[in-house]
Every structure is written in C-alpha cells, then in structure tokens.
N, C-alpha and C positions, 0 to 999 in steps of 0.2 A: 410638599407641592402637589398640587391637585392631578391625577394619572394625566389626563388632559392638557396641559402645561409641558408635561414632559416629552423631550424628542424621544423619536423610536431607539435612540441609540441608551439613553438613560433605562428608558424601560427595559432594555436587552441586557443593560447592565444588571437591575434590578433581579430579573429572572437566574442571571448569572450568579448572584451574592443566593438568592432564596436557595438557587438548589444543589448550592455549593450547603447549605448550612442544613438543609433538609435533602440528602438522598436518595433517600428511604424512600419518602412519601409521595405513593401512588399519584391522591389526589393533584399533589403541587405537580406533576410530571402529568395528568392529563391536561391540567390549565395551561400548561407552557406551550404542549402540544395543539392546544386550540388556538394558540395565542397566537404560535407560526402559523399555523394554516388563514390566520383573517389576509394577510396581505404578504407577497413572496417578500415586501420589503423589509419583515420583522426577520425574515431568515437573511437574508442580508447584514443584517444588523447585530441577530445573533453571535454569525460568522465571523465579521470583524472584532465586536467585541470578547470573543471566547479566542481568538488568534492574538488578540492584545495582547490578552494576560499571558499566554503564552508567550510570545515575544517577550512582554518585559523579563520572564521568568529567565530566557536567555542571556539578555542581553544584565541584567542585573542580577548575578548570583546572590540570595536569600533573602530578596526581595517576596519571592515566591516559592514553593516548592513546583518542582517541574509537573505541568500537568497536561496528563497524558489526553493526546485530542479524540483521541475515539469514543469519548467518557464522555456522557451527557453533562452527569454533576463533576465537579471539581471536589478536593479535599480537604479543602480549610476554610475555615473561616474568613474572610475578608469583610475590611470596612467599609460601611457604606457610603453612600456619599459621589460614587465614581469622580472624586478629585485625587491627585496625588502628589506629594512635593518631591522638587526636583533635585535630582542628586546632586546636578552640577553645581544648579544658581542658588540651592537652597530656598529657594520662592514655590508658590504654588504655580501651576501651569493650568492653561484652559484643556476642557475635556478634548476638546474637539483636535487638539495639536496631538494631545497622548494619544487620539485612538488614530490619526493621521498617520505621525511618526512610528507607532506599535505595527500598522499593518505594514508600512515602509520593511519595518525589520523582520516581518513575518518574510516579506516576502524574498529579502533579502537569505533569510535562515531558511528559507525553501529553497533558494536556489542555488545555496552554498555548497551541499552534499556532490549537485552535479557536475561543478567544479570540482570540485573532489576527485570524481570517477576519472573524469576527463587528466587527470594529473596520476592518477593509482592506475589505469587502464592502457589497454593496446590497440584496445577496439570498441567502438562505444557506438550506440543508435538510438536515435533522439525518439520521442512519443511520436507514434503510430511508423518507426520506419522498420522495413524489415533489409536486415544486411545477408549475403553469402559471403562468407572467409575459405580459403584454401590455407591451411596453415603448410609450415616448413616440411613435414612430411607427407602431405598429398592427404591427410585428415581434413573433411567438411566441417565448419562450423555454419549455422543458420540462426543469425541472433535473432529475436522477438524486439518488437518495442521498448525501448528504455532500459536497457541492457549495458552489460559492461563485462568486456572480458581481460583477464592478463594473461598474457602465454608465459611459461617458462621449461624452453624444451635443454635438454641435458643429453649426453651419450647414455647415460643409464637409466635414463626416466623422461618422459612426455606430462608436464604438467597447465592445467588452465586450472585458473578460478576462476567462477564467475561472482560477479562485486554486486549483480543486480538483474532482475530478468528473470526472462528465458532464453535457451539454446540448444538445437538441437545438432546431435553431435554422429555423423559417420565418419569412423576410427580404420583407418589404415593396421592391420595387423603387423605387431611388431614385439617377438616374446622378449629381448635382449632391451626393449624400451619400454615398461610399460606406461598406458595412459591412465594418466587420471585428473581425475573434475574435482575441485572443492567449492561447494556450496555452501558456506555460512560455518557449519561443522559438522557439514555431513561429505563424507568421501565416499565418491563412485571409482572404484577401479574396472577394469573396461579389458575384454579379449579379444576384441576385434569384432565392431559390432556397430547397431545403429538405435539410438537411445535421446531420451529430451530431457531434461534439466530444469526446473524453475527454482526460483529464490520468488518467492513474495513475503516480507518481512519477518518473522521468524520459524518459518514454515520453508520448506523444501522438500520438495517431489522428486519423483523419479521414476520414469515409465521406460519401457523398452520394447522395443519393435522386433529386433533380431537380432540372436548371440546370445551372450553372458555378460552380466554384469555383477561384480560385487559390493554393496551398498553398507556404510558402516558410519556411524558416529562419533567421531573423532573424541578421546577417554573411555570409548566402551569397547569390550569385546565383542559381543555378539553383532553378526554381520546379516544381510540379508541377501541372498543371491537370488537375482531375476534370471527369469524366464519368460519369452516372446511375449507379450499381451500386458504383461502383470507391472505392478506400481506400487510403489510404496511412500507415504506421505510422513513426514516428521514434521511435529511441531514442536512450539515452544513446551521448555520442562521434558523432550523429549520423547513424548507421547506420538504412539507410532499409529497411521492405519494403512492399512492395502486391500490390495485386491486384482482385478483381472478386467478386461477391457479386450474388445477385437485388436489387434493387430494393425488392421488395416484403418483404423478411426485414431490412432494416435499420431499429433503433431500437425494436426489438423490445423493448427493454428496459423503453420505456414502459410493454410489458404485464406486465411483471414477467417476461419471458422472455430467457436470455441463449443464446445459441446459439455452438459450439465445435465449429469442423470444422479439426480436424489442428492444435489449439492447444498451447501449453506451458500446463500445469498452475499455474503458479506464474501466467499470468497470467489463467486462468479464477480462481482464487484473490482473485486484486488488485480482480476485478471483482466477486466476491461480494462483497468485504468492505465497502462501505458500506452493504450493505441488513443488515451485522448489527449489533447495539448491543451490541459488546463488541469485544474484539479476538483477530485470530486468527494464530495464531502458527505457523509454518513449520519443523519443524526440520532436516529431510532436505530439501537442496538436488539431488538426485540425484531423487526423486521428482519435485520441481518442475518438472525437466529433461523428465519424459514428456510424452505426449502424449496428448490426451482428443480424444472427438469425443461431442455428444450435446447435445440442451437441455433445458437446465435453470431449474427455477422461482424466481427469485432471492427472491420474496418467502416462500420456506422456506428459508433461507441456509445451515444446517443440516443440512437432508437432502441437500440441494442437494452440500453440501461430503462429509456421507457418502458419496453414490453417486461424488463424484469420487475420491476417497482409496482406498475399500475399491476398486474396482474397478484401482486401480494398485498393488492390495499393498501401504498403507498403514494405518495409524492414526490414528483422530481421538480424541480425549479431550475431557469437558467438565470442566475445570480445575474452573469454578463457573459460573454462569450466562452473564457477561459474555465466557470466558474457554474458546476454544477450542486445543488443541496438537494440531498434527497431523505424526505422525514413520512 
C-alpha cells in the first residue's frame, strides 16, 4: 500500500515492526526521529501504538514477550501487517478496535498498580499532593506526590515502608524502639533524626539533614552511615553513588523546589513526574543520558519539564492534557 494511503496509526506501526527488527541502526532511528518531529500527531500515534503492544503483552501471556516501555526498539520480531486474530472469536479483528481496546487496557494496567497502593498502604497521596502524618509516636512523616506508606509500629521496633515516592521523615528518639524505613531493599535504620527517602523505580536515595543514619541493602553486609548533608543513591544491580550537599537545600521539595546539579535528565524527569496528573513519556533515551543543572518549580511540572527538554535540544508535545511526549 502506497505510504500515502496509510493512517498515521499503520505508519506508527510500521516504524514500530522496523525498529523492533533493526535496533542497532543509527540510520533507521534518525528517520523515525524526523518522522515524529513532522507532526506532534505521529507521536501520538507512536504512543498508542507501542502501549498496544504492551498492553496485549499483559493481557495475553506469550502472545508477546514483555516489552519494556522506556525502550525505543522492541525485541522480537513481529508480523507485519498490524492485523491480529482473535483469541476469543477466532476471526480477525479490525485495527482500529485492537489499538482502541489495547490503549483501553493500557490504561486500565496503569491504573491497576494505584489500586494496589491504596489496598497495601496506610497513607497514600495522589500526583502533585503533598500530605503531613503525625504517626503514633509523635514521628513527622511529609509524603511527596504519589507516594505510599505502611506503618507497622511494635513495642520493640518502629517500622514504615515506603511502596512509592518520597518522604521525609523527623523521628522521635526512642533507643528501646528503633526506627526504620524500607525502601524497595534498601534499609535505613534511624537515631533520632531528620532525613528524606525516595523510591523512583529501582533506585532509592537517601539524604540526611541531621543525626545519624544507617543505610544498608537488604542480603548485604556492608552498611553506609550518614552524616548532616551527605546522600547516598542505590540503583538497580545495586550500584551505589554518594556524596554531600548543604544541609540546609535538602527536602526542598517540600517547597515545591527540586534542585539539579550535574544530574541525568532522565532522573530530573522521574522526579517531576508525580507532581503531574498524567503521564509523561520519554522517547529519546540519548537525551535522558544529558545532564542538567538548575531548579526548578515542581509545582509547574510542565514548564518545569519545558525549561529541561528545550534547553537540551529537545522536544516536549502535549499529547492531550494528561499526556505529555518528550522526544
């Protein structure tokens, strides 16, 4: 069929089979790149179609292998054609119901996790809210946007996880109870002190304002004990960095300020995205990789996310309201 002929949505698909089959190639990944930039409608259409296939990956085990969305290309081969027969009826189905129904389920499998929180938690706050907690022994909590906590206090132990977020934490000193935070699988145990916490997807922080803290990952021995200013970052595979910070600039976020000196983009990115009420989508991995420095007002998430994008020679698009692309 002549490119011409074809909806934007076919064409998105097409792009989506080439660079599932081709990776590698530079070339094919600068074309795709020009291709979004002709009209914010092809990124639209990108979006839905790469959530499709996601979605069906969910909703039909080996249908697909799970494909992870921060990935420009995909990892298999798929056939072309964007038609697909149906499990139920056994018939084929029109495109337009699949990629209808597929974003239906995306958005469904987006919002299922939240559910989740809201059923595993004690305390939870939606995008862009900020909560104060007084817990059972007179300890502040200060959740961040989109956040989730569980208490589980005991006569011989004070314990919170946090499921999602951030949160920053002044601790009631109490030696016969100690506190502690688990974040993902990192364990902060706490001396009586004042300290902030994030989870952003397999990364966890941990900065401290004042007191002690002892900072560990859960199967390892080796621990790391803070001091006023200093932070320590764990990623995924366990991969550690730190370092030192004023004092008086940590948790800043409370005021709605998030501050970036010699950060990666992608994780200035991961920290605006709870103060926005939609979701914001990434598609240049190579951008993400830069580096910003500057702060910013998280309670304009937005401009916020403009001033970081355009100043790295990027692109931001508003999809629709909820629904930011940035390539």
């Amino acid at each position: 069929m002549p490119d011409s002929a074809r909806t934007v949505e076919q064409r998105a698909a097409d792009w989506f089979i080439l660079l599932r089959e081709a990776p590698e190639n530079v070339s094919l990944r600068d074309r795709f790149e020009a291709w979004l930039d002709l009209d914010p409608a092809h990124a639209c259409a990108w979006v839905a179609v790469s959530e499709s296939f996601a979605a069906m990956a969910e909703i039909s085990p080996g249908f697909e292998e799970r494909w992870e969305t921060d990935r420009l290309a995909p990892s298999r081969p798929a056939r072309r054609g964007w038609r697909f027969r149906s499990i139920r009826h056994g018939g084929l189905v029109r495109p337009g119901r699949i990629v209808a129904g597929a974003i239906a389920a995306s958005l469904a499998l987006w919002l299922a996790p939240v559910a989740v929180l809201h059923v595993q938690s004690d305390y939870v706050t939606a995008p862009g809210e900020l909560r104060s907690v007084t817990l059972a022994d007179g300890s502040t909590v200060q959740m961040g946007p989109g956040s989730a906590l569980a208490v589980d206090y005991r006569a011989d132990g004070r314990s919170v996880r946090l499921l999602a977020g951030e949160a920053w934490f002044d601790v009631e000193h109490n030696p016969a109870a100690p506190f502690r935070v688990m974040a993902g699988k990192v364990q902060t145990t706490v001396l009586g002190t004042s300290f902030d916490v994030r989870l952003v997807g397999s990364a966890t922080a941990v900065s401290l304002k004042r007191g002690r803290v002892r900072v560990a990952v859960e199967g390892e021995g080796a621990a790391h004990e803070l001091s006023p200013g200093q932070w320590v970052r764990i990623r995924e595979a366990h991969t550690i960095e730190n370092g030192a910070s004023d004092p008086a600039l940590l948790g800043l976020w409370r005021e709605g300020a998030i501050i970036a000196h010699d950060r990666p983009i992608v994780d200035v990115i991961d920290e605006l995205r709870p103060w926005f009420r939609g979701r914001i989508v990434l598609l240049n991995r190579a951008l993400g990789k830069g580096r910003v420095d500057g702060v910013y007002n998280a309670r304009e998430p937005e401009s916020a996310l403009a001033a970081i994008v355009e100043r790295a020679g990027g692109k931001l698009r508003h999809i629709t309201p909820w629904l930011i692309v940035i390539s």
